[in-house]
C-alpha positions as a Markdown table, in Angstrom:
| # | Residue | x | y | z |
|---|---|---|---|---|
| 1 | Unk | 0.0 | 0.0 | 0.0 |
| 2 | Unk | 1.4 | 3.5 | -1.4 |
| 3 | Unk | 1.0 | 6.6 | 1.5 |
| 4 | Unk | 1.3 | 9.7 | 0.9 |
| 5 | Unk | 1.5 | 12.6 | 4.0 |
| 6 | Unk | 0.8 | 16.1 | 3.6 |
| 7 | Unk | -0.5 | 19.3 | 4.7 |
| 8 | Unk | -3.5 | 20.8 | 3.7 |
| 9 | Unk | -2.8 | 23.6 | 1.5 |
| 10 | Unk | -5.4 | 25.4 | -0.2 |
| 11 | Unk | -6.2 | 25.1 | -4.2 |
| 12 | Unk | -2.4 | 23.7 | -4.3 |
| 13 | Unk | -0.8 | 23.5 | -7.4 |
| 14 | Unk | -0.5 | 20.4 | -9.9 |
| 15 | Unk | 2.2 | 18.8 | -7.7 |
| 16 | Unk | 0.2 | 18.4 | -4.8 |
| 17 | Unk | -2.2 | 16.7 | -7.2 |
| 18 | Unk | 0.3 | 14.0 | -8.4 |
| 19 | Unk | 1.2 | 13.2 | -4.9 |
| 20 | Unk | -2.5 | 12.3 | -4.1 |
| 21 | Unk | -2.9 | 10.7 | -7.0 |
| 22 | Unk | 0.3 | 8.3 | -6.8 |
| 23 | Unk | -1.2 | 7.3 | -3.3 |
| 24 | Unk | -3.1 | 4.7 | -2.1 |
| 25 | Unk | -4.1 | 6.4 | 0.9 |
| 26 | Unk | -3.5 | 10.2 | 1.6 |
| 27 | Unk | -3.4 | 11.4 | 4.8 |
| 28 | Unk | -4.1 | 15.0 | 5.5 |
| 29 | Unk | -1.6 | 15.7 | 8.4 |
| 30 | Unk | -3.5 | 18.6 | 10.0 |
| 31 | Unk | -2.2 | 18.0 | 13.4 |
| 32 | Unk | 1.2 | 19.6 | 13.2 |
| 33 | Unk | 2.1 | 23.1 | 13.8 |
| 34 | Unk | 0.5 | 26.4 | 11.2 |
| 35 | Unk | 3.1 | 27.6 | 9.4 |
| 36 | Unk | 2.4 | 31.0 | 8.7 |
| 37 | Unk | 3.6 | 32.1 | 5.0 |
| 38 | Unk | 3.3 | 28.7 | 3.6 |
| 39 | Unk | 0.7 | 27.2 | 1.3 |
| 40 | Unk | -1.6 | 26.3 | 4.0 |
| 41 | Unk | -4.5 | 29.3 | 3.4 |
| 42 | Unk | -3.0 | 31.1 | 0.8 |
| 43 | Unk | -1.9 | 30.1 | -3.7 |
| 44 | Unk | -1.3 | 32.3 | -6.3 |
| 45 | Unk | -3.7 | 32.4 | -9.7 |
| 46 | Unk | -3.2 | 34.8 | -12.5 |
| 47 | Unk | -4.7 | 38.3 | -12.5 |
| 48 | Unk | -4.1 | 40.3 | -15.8 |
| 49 | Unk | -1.2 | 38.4 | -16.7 |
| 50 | Unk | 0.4 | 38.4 | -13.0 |
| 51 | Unk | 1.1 | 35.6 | -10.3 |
| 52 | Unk | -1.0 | 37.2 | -7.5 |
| 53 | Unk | -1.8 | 35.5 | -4.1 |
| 54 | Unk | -5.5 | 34.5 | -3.0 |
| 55 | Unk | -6.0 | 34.2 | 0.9 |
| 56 | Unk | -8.3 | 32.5 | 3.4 |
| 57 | Unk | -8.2 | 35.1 | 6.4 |
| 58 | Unk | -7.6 | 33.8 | 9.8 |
| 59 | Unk | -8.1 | 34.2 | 13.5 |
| 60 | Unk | -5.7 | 34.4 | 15.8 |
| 61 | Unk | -3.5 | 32.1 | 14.2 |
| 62 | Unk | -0.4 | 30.8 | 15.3 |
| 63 | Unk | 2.8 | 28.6 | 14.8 |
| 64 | Unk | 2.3 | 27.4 | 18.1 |
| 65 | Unk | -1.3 | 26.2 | 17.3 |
| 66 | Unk | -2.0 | 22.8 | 15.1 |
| 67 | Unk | -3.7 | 23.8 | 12.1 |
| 68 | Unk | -6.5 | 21.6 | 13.2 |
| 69 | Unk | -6.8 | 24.2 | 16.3 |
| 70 | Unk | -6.9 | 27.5 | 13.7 |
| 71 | Unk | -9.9 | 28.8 | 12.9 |
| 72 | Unk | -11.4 | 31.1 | 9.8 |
| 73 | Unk | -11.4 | 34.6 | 10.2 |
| 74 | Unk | -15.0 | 35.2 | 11.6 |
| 75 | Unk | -16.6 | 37.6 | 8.8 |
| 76 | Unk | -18.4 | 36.3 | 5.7 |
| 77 | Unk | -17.3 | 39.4 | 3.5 |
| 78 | Unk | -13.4 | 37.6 | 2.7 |
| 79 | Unk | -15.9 | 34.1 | 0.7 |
| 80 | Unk | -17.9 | 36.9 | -1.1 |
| 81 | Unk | -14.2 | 39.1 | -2.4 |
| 82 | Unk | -12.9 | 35.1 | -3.1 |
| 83 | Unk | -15.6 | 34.2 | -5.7 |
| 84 | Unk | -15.3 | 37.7 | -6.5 |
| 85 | Unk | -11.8 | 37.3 | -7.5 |
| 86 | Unk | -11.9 | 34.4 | -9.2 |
| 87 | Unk | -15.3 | 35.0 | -11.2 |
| 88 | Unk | -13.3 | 38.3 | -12.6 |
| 89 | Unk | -9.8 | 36.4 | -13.0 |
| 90 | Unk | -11.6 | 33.7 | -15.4 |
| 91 | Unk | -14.8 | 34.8 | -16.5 |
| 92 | Unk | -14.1 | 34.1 | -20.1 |
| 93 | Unk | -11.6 | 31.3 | -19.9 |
| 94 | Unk | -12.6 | 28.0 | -21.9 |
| 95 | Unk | -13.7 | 25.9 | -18.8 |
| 96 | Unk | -15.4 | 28.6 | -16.7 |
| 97 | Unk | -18.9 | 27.0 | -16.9 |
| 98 | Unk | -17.6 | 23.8 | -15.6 |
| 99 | Unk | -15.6 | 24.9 | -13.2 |
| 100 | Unk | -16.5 | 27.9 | -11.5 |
| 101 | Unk | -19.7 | 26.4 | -9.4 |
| 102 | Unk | -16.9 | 24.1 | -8.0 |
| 103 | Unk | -14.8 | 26.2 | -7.2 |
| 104 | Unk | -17.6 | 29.0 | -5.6 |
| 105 | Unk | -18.8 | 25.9 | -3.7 |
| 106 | Unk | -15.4 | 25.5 | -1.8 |
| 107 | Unk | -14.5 | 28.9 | -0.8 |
| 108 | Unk | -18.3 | 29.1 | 0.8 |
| 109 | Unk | -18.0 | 25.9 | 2.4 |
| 110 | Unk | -19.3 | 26.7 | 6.0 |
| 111 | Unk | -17.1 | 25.9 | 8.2 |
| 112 | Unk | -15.0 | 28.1 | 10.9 |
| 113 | Unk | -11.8 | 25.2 | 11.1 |
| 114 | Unk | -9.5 | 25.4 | 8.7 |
| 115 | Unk | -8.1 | 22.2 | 8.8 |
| 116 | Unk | -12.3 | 20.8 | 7.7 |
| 117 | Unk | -12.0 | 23.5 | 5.3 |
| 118 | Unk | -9.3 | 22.7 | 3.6 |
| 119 | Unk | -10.0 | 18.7 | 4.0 |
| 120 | Unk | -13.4 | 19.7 | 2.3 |
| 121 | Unk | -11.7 | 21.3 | -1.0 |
| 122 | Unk | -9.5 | 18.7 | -1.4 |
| 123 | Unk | -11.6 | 16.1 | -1.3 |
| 124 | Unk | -14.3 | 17.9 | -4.1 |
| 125 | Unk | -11.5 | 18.9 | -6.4 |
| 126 | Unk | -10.0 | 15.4 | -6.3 |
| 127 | Unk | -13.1 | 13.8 | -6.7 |
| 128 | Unk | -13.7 | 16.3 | -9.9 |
| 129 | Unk | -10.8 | 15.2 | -11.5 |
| 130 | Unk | -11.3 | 11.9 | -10.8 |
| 131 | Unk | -8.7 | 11.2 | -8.2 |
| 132 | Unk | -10.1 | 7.6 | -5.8 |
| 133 | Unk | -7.3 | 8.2 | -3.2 |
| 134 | Unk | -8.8 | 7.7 | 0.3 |
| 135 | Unk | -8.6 | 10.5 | 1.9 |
| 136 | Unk | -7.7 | 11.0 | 6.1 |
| 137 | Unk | -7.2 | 13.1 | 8.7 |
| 138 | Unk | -4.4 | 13.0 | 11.4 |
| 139 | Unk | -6.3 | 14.6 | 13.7 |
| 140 | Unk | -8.8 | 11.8 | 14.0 |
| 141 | Unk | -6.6 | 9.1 | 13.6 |
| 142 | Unk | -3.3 | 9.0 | 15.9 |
| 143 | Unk | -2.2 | 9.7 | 19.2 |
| 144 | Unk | 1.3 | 10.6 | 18.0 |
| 145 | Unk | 2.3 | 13.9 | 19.0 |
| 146 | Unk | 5.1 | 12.5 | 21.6 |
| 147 | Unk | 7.1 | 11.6 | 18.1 |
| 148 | Unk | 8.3 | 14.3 | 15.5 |
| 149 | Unk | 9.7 | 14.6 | 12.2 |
| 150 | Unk | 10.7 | 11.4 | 10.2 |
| 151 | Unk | 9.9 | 9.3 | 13.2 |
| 152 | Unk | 6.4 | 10.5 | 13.3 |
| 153 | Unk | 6.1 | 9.9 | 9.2 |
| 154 | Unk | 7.2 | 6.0 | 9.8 |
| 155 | Unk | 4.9 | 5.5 | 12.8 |
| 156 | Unk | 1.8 | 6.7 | 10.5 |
| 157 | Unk | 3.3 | 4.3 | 7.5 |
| 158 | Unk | 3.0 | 1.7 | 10.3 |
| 159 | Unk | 0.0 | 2.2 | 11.3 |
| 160 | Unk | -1.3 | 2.4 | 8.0 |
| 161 | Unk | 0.6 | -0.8 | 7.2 |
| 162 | Unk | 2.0 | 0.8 | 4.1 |
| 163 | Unk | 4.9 | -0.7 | 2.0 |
| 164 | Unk | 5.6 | 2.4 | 0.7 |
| 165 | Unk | 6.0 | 6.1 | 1.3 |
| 166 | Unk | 6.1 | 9.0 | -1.1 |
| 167 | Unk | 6.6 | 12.5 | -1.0 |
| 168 | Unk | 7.2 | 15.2 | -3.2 |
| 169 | Unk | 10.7 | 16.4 | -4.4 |
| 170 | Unk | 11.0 | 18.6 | -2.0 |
| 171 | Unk | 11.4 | 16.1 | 1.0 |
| 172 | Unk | 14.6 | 14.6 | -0.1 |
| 173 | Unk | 16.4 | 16.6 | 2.2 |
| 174 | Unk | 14.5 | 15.7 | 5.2 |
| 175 | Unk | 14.5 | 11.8 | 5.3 |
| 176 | Unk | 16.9 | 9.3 | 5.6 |
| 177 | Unk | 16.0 | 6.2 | 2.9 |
| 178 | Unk | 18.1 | 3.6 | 4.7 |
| 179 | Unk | 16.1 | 4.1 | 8.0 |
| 180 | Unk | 12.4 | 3.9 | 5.8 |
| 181 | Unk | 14.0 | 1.1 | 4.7 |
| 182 | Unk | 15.1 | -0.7 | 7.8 |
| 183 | Unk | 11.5 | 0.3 | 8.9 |
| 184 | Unk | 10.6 | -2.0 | 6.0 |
| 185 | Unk | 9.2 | 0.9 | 4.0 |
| 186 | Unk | 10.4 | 1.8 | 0.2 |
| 187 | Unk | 10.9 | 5.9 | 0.4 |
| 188 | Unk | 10.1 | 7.5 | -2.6 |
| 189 | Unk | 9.3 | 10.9 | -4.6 |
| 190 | Unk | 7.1 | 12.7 | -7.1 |
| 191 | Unk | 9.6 | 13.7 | -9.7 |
| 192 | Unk | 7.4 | 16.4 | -11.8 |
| 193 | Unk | 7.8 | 16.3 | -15.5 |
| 194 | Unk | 8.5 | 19.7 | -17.3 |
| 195 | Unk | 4.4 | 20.6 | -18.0 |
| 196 | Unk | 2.8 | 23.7 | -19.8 |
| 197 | Unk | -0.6 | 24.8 | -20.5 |
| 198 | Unk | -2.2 | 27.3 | -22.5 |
| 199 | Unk | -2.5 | 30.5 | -20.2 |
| 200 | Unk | -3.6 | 33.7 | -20.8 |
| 201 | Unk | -0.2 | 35.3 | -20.9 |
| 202 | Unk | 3.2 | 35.7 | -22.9 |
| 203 | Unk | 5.4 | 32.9 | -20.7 |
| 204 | Unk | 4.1 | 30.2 | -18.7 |
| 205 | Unk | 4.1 | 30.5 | -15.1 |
| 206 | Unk | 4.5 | 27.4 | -13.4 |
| 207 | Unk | 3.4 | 26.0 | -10.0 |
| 208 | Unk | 0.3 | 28.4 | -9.3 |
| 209 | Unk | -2.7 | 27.0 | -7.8 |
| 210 | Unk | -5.1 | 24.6 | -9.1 |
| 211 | Unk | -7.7 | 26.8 | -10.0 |
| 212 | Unk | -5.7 | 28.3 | -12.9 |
| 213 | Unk | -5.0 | 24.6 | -14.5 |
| 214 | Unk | -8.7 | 23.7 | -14.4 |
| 215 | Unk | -10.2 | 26.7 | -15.6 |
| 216 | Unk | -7.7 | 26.9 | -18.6 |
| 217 | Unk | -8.1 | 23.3 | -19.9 |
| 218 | Unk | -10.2 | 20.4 | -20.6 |
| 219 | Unk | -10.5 | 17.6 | -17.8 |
| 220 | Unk | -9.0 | 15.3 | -20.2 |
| 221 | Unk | -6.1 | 17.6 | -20.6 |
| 222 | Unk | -6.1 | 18.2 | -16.7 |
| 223 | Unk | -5.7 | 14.4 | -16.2 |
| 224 | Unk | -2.7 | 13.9 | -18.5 |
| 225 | Unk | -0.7 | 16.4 | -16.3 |
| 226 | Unk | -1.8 | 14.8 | -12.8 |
| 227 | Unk | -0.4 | 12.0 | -14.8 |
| 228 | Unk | 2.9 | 13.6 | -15.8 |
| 229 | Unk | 5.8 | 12.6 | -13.2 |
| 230 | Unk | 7.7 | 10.1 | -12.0 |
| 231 | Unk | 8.1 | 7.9 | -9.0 |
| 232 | Unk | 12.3 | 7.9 | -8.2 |
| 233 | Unk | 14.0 | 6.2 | -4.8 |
| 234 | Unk | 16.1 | 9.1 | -3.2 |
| 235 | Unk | 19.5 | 8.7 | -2.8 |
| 236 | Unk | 21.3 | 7.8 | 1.0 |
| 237 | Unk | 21.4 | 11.2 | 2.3 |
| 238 | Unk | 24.9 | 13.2 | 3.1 |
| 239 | Unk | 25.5 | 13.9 | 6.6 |
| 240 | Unk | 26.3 | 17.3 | 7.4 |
């Protein structure tokens, strides 16, 4: 069995996408620290021509809270600017129709916990584009927290009785393959390919959020790039 761990992020880009979709079984790993300036409540999608961020407002958030113990900014006026936003950004692009009651119906999901919230969008995108991953939630699952880091990841793969673990590139630096595999657990990681797609603007602009990708193209064309990576073992790590 293939697990993949992750943070929620929200309307994260194609990457994100080929992680859940290489997976057997995802697990949203919710119950770790908010990192504030990440991916967690905020992407980027293209406004005239620009990378530009999009944000989910928050309340009293803090690193030293889980982001299963943050909660959405209080006022309803920061779903209506969203679906504003986006409404504006894509209004004539080719899959608009399609996609935008999707996407109008995640930002408005009501909810005040951002770790449902974002749960809730991943689970309606993937099940858009066809993704069957199983989908859960840290938070409701293990009684961890004593363990951290790479020890924490193997205790989950454990649990989970998976044979395998992957992660996106990224994460090479912070495991060590020859303990996975003494846990008995083949490490491995999403290797993008190089991917384009038409958008409305003189040089592609990779790695913005979701939203951009589906409103641009067809499903079938959205499919063939979640399909587009892959799978390497990582190399013994250096010591430092």
């Amino acid at each position: 069995m293939k697990l993949a761990i992750m943070q929620p992020y929200f309307f994260p880009y194609i990457g994100y996408w080929q992680l859940m979709h290489a997976a057997d079984r995802f697990v949203i790993y919710d119950d770790v620290n908010y990192i504030k300036g990440g991916w967690i409540n905020r992407n980027r999608i293209l406004i005239n021509g620009k990378p530009t961020y999009i944000t989910v407002p928050l309340h009293q958030a803090s690193p030293y809270k889980l982001i299963c113990e943050t909660v959405l900014h209080p006022s309803t006026g920061w779903r209506d600017k969203l679906v504003k936003m986006v409404k504006m950004t894509y209004g004539k692009a080719p899959e608009f129709d399609g996609v935008f009651p999707l996407i109008e119906k995640v930002i408005r999901h009501d909810t005040t916990n951002l770790s449902e919230y974002m749960a809730y969008q991943l689970r309606e995108i993937s099940r858009y584009m066809g993704i069957t991953t199983e989908i859960v939630m840290t938070s409701r699952c293990y009684d961890n927290n004593d363990l951290s880091g790479q020890e924490r990841i193997i205790d989950i793969c454990k649990r989970e009785c998976a044979s395998s673990y992957i992660n996106l590139s990224g994460g090479q630096s912070l495991y060590d393959p020859e303990t996975f595999r003494d846990a008995g657990i083949d490490l491995r990681f999403i290797i993008m390919h190089p991917l384009t797609y038409k958008q409305r603007t003189k040089e592609f602009v990779p790695y913005l959020s979701i939203i951009d990708a589906l409103m641009e193209i067809h499903p079938l064309e959205i499919i063939r790039l979640i399909d587009a990576y892959d799978l390497v073992a990582c190399e013994k790590r250096h010591a430092h």
